[in-house]
VOLUM-408220 format. One record per residue (C-alpha): residue number from 1; residue in one letter; y, z, x negated. Coordinates in pm, 1 decimal, always signed. Layout:
REM VOLUM-408220
<drenlo:NUM | kegu:a | c2:Y | c3:Z | c1:X>
...
This chain:
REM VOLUM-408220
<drenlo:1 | kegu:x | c2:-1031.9 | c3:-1599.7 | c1:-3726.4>
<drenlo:2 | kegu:x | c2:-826.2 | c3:-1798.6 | c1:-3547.1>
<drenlo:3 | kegu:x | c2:-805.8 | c3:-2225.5 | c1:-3538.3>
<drenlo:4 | kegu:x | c2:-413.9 | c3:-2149.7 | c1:-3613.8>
<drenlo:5 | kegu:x | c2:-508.4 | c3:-1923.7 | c1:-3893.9>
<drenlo:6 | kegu:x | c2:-717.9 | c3:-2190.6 | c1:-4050.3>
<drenlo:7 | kegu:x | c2:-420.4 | c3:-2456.7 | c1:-4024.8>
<drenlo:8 | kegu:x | c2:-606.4 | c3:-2637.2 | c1:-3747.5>
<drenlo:9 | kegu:x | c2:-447.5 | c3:-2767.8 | c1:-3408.0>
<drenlo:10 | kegu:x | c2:-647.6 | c3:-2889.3 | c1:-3098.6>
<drenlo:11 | kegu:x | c2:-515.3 | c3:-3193.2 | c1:-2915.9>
<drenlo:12 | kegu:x | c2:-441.2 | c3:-3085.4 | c1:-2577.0>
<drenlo:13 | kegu:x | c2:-589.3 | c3:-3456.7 | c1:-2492.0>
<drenlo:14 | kegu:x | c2:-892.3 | c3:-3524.0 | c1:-2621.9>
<drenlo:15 | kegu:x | c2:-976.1 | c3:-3152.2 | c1:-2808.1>
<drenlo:16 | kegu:x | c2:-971.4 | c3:-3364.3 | c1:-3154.5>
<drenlo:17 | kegu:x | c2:-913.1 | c3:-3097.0 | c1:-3417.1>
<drenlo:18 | kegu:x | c2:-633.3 | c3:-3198.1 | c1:-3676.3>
<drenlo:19 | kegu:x | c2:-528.9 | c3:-3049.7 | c1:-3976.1>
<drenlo:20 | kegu:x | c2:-188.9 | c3:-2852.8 | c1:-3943.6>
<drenlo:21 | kegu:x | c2:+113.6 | c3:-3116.9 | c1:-4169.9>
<drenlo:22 | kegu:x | c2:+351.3 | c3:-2883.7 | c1:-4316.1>
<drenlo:23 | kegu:x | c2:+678.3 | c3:-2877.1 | c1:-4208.6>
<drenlo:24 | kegu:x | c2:+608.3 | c3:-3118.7 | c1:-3940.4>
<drenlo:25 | kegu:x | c2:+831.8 | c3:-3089.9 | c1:-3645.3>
<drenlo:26 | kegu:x | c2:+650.8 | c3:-3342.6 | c1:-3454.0>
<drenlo:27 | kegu:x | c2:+278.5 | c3:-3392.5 | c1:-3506.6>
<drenlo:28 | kegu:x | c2:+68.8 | c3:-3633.2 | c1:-3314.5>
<drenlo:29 | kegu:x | c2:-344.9 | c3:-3639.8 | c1:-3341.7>
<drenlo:30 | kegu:x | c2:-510.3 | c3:-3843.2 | c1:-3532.1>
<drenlo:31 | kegu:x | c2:-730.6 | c3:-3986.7 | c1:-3245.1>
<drenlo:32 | kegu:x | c2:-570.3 | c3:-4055.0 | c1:-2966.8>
<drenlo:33 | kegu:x | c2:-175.9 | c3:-4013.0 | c1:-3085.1>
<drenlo:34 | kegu:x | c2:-86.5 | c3:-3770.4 | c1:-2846.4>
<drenlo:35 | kegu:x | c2:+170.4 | c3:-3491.4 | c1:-2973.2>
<drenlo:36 | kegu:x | c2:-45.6 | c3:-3167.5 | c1:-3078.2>
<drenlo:37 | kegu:x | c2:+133.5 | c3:-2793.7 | c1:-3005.1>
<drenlo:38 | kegu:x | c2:-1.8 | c3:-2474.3 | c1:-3180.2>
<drenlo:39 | kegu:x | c2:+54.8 | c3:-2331.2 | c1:-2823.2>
<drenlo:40 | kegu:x | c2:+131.5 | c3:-2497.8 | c1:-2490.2>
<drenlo:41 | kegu:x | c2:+535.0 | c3:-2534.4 | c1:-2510.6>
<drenlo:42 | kegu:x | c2:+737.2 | c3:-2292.0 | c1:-2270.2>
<drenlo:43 | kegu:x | c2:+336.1 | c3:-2206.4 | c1:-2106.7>
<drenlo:44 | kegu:x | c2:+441.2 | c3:-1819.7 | c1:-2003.5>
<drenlo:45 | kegu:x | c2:+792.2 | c3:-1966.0 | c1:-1818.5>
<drenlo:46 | kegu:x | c2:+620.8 | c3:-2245.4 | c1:-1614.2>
<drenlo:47 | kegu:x | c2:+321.1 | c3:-2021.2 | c1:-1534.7>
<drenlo:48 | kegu:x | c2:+578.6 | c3:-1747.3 | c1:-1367.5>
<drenlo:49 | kegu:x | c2:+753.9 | c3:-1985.3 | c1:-1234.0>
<drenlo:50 | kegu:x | c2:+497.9 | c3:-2111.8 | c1:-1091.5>
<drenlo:51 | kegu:x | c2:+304.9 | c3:-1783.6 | c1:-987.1>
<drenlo:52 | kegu:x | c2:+640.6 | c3:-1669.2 | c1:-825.1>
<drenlo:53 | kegu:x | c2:+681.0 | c3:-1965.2 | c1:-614.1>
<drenlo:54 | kegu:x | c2:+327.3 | c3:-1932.6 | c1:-470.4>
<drenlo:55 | kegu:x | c2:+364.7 | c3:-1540.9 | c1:-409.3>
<drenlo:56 | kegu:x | c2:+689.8 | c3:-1633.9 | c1:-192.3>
<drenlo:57 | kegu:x | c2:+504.1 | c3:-1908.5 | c1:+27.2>
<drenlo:58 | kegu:x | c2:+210.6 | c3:-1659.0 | c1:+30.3>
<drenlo:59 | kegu:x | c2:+402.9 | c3:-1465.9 | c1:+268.7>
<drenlo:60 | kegu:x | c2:+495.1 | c3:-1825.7 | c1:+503.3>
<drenlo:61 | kegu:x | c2:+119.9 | c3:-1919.5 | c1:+469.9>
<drenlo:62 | kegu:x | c2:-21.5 | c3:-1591.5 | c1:+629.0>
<drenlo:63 | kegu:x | c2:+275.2 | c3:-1480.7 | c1:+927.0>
<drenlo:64 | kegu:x | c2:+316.4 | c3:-1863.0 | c1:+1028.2>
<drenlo:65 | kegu:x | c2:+39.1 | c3:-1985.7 | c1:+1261.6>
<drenlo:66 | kegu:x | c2:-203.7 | c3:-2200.9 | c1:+1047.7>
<drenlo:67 | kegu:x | c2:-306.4 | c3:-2407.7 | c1:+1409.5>
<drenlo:68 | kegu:x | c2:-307.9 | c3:-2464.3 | c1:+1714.8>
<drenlo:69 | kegu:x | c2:-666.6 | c3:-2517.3 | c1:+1953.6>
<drenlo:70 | kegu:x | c2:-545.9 | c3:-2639.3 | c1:+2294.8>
<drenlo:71 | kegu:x | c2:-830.8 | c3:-2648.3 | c1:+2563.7>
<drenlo:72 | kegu:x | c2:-750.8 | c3:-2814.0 | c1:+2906.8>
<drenlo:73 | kegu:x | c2:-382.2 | c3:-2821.4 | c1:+2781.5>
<drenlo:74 | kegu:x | c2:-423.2 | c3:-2462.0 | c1:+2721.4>
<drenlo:75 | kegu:x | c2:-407.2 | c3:-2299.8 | c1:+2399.1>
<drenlo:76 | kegu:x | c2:-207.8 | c3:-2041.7 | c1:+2124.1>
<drenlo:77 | kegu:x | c2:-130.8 | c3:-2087.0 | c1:+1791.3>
<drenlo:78 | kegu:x | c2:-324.2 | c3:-1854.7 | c1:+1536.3>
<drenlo:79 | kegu:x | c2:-254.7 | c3:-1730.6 | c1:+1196.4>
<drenlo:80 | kegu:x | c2:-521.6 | c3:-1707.3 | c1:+948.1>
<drenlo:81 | kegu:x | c2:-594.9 | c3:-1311.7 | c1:+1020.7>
<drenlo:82 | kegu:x | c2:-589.7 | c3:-1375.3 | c1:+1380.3>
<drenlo:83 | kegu:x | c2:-840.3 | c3:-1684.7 | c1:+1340.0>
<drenlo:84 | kegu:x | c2:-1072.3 | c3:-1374.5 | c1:+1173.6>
<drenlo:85 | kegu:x | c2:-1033.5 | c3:-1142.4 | c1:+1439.0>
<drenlo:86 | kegu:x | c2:-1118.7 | c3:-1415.2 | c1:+1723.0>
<drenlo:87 | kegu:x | c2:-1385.1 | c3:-1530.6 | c1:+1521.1>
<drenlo:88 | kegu:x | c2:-1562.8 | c3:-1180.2 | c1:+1508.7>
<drenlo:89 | kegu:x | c2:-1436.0 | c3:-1108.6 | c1:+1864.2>
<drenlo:90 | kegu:x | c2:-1711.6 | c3:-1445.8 | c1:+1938.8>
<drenlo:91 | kegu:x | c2:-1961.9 | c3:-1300.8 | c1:+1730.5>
<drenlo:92 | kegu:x | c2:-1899.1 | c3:-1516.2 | c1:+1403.0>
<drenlo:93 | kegu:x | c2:-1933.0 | c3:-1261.3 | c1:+1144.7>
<drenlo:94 | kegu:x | c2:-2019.5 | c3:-1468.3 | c1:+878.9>
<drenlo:95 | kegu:x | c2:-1784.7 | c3:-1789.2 | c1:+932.9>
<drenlo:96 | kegu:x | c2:-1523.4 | c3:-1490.0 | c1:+941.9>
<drenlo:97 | kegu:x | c2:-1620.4 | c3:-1371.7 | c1:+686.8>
<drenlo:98 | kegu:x | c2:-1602.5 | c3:-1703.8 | c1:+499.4>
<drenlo:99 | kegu:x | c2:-1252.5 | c3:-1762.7 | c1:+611.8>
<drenlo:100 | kegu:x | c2:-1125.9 | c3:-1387.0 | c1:+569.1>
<drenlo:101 | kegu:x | c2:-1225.9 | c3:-1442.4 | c1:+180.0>
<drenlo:102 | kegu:x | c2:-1182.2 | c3:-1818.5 | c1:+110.6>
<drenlo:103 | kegu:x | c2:-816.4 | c3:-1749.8 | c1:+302.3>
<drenlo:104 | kegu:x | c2:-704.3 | c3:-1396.7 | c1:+212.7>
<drenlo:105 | kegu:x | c2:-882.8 | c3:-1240.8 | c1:-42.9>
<drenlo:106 | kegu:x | c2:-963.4 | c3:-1562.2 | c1:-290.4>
<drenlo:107 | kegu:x | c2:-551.2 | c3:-1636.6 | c1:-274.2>
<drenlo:108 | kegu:x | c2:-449.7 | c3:-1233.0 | c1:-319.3>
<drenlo:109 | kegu:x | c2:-678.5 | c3:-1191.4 | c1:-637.1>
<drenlo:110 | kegu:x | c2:-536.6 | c3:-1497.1 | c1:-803.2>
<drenlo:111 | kegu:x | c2:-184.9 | c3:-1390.6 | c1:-721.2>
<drenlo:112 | kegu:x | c2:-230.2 | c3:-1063.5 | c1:-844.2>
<drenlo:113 | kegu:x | c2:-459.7 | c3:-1179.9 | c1:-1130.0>
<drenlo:114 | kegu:x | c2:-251.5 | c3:-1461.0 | c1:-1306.1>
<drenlo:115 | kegu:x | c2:+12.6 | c3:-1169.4 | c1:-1281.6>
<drenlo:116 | kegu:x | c2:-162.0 | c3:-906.3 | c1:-1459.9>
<drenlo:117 | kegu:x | c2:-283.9 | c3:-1176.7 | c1:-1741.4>
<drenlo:118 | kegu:x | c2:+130.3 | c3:-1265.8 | c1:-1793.4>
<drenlo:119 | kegu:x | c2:+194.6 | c3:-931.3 | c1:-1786.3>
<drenlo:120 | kegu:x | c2:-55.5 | c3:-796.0 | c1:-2013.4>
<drenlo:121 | kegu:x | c2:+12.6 | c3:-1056.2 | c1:-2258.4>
<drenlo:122 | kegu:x | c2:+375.7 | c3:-1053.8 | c1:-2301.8>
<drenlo:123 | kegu:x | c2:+406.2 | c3:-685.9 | c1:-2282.9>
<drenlo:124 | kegu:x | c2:+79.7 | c3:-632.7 | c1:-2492.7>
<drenlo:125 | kegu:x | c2:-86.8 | c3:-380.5 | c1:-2252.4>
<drenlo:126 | kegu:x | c2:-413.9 | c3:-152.7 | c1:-2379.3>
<drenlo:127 | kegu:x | c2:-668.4 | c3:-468.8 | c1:-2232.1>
<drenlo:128 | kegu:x | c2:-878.3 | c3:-612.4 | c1:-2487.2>
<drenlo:129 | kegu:x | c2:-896.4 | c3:-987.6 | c1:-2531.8>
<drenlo:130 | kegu:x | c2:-1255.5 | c3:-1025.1 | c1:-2374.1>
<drenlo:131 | kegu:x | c2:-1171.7 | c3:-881.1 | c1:-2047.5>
<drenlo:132 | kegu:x | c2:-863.9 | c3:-1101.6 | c1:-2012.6>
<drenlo:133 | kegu:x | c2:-1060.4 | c3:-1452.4 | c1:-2132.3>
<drenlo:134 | kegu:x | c2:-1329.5 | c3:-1294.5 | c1:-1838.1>
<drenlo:135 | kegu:x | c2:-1044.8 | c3:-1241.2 | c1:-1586.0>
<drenlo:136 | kegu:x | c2:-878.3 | c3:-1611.1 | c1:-1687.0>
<drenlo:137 | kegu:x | c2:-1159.2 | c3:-1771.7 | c1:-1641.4>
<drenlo:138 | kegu:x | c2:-1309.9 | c3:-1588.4 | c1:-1297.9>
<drenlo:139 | kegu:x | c2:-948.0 | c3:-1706.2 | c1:-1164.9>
<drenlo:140 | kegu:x | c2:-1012.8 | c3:-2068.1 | c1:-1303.8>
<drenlo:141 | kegu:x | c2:-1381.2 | c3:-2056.8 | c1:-1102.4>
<drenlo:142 | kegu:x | c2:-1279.8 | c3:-1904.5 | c1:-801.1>
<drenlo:143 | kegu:x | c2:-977.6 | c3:-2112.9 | c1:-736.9>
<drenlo:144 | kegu:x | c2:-1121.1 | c3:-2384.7 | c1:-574.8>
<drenlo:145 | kegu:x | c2:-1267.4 | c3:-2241.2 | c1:-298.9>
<drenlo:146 | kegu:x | c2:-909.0 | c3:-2156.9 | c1:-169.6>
<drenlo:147 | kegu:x | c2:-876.4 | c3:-2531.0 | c1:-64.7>
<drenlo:148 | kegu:x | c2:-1196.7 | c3:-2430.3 | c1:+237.5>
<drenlo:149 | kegu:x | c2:-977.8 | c3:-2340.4 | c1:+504.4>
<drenlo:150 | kegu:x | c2:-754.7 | c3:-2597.2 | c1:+425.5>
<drenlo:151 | kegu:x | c2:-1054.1 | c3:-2882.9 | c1:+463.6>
<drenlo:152 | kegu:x | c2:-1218.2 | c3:-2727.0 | c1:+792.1>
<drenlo:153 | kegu:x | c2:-873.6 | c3:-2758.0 | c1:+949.0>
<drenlo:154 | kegu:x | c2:-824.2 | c3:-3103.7 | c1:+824.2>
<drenlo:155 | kegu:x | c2:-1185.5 | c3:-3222.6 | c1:+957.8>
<drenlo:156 | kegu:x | c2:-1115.3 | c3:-3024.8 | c1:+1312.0>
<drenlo:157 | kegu:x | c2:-780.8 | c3:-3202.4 | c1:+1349.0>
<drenlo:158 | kegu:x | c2:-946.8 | c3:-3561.4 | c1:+1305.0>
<drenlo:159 | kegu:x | c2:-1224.9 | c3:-3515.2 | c1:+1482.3>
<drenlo:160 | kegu:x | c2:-1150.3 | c3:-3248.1 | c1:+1777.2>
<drenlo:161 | kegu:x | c2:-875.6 | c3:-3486.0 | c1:+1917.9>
<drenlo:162 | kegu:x | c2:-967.3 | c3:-3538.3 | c1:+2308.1>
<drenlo:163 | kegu:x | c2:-604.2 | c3:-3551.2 | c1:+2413.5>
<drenlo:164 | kegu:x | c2:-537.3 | c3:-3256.9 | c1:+2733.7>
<drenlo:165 | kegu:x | c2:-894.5 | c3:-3137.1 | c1:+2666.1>
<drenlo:166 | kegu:x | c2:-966.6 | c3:-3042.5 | c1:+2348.2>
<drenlo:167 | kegu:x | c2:-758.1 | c3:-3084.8 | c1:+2070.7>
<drenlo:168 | kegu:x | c2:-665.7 | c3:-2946.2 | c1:+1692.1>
<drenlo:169 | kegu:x | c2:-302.9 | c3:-2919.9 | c1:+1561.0>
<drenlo:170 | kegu:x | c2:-227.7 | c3:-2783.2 | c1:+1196.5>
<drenlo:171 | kegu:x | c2:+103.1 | c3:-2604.9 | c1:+1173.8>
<drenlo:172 | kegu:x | c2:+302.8 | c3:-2480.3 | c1:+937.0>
<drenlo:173 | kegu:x | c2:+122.3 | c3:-2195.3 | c1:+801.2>
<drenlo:174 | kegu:x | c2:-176.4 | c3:-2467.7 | c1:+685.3>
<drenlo:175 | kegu:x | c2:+154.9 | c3:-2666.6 | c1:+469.4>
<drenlo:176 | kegu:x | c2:+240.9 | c3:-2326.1 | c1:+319.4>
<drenlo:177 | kegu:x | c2:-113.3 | c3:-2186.2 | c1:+245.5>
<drenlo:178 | kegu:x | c2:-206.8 | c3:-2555.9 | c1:+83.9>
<drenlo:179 | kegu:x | c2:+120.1 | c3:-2525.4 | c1:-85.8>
<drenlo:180 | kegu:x | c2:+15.2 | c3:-2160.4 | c1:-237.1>
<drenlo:181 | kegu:x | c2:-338.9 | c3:-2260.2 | c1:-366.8>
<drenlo:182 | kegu:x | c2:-190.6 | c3:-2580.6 | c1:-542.2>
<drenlo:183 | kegu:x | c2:+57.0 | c3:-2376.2 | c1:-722.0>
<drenlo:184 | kegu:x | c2:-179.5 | c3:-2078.9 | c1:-811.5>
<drenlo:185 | kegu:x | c2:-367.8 | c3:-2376.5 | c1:-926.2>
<drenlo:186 | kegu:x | c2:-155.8 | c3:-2539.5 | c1:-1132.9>
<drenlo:187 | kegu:x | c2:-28.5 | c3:-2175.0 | c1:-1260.5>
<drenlo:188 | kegu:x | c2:-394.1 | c3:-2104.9 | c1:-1399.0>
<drenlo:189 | kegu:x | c2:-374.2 | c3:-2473.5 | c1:-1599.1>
<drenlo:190 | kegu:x | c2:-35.5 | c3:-2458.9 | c1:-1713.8>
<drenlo:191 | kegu:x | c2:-99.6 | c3:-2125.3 | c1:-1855.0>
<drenlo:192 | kegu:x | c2:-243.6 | c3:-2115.2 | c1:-2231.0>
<drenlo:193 | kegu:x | c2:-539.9 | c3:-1887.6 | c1:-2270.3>
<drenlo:194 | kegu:x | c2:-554.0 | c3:-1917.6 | c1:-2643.2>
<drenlo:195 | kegu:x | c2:-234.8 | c3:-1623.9 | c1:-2615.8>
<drenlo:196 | kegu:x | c2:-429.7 | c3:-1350.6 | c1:-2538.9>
<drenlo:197 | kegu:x | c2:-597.9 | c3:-1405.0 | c1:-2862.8>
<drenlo:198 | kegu:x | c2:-262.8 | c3:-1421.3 | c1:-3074.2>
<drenlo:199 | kegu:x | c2:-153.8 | c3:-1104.7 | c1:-2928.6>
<drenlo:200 | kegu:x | c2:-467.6 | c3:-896.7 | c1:-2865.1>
<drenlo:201 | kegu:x | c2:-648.6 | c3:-724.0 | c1:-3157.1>
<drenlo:202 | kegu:x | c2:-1014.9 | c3:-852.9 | c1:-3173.4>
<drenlo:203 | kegu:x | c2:-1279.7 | c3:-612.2 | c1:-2966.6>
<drenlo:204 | kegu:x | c2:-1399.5 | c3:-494.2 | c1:-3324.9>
<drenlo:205 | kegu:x | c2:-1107.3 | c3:-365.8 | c1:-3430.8>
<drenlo:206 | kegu:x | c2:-1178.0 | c3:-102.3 | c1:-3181.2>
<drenlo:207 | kegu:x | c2:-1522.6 | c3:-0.1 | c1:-3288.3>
């Protein structure tokens, strides 16, 4: 059974639970006064919105270069797949291998993952409600490891800075890639996991 089912609502604020008032338009909790929701208001719309921002900058974040390493006044921009391929061309298998999933795969799975959840909930596909809590919260773990690339390039451009012979520059592909893992982010908390339950028929149901 459900908290809802039971005439219970959880502050969003401090998780107090507080008995449902009926017809109550505007309920606030009885700790802390903050206004208590059955369900996040409007969570599905600012989650794709959200989601479908960060895909279109996903595609910015990994054609623009991400920086710039200039040695004796010499250098080439690289974007984050070319960063990979120099790194293994140099024999750095496993910081490439950091990067290639912290950058690439990390970002794609919680693009494609936040997707399937809003999909699978609003159009009530055949995927029970434990594998989607699983998949939410995987995407909730994972997601701050996306931020990696963003910090080694941060720390290189503060401390590699040796003017004509040896120096760091982030470019524009390091704005839109930060700019995609804040929003996938923010997607994962604005959306409400407590609707997969309200839609989803219990795992027993199916035994």
């Amino acid at each position: 059974m459900r908290a809802i089912d039971a005439g219970i609502l959880i502050c969003g604020e401090c998780h107090e639970l507080n008995r449902q008032e009926p017809e109550c338009d505007s309920q606030t909790c009885s700790r802390c006064g903050a206004i208590v929701h059955a369900r996040r208001p409007n969570s599905l719309v600012r989650t794709w919105a959200l989601l479908l921002t960060s895909a279109i900058l996903y595609i910015p974040a990994n054609v623009l270069p991400i920086m710039t390493v200039s040695t004796l006044g010499q250098g080439a921009p690289d974007t984050i797949m070319s960063g990979v391929i120099t790194l293994i061309k140099f024999g750095m298998l496993p910081i490439a291998a950091v990067v290639f999933i912290a950058s690439i795969l990390v970002p794609t799975f919680k693009l494609v993952g936040i997707g399937l959840l809003l999909y699978s909930v609003q159009r009530r596909q055949p995927l029970s409600a434990r594998q989607r809590i699983l998949m939410y919260r995987f995407i909730e773990f994972i997601g701050r490891w996306s931020m990696l690339d963003i910090f080694v390039i941060a720390i290189l451009v503060a401390v590699v800075n040796f003017g004509r012979i040896a120096s760091i520059e982030a470019n524009l592909g390091a704005v839109a890639f930060a700019s995609v893992v804040i929003l996938t982010m923010l997607a994962a908390v604005t959306f409400d996991p407590r609707l997969i339950w309200d839609n989803t028929e219990s795992d027993d149901d199916h035994e």
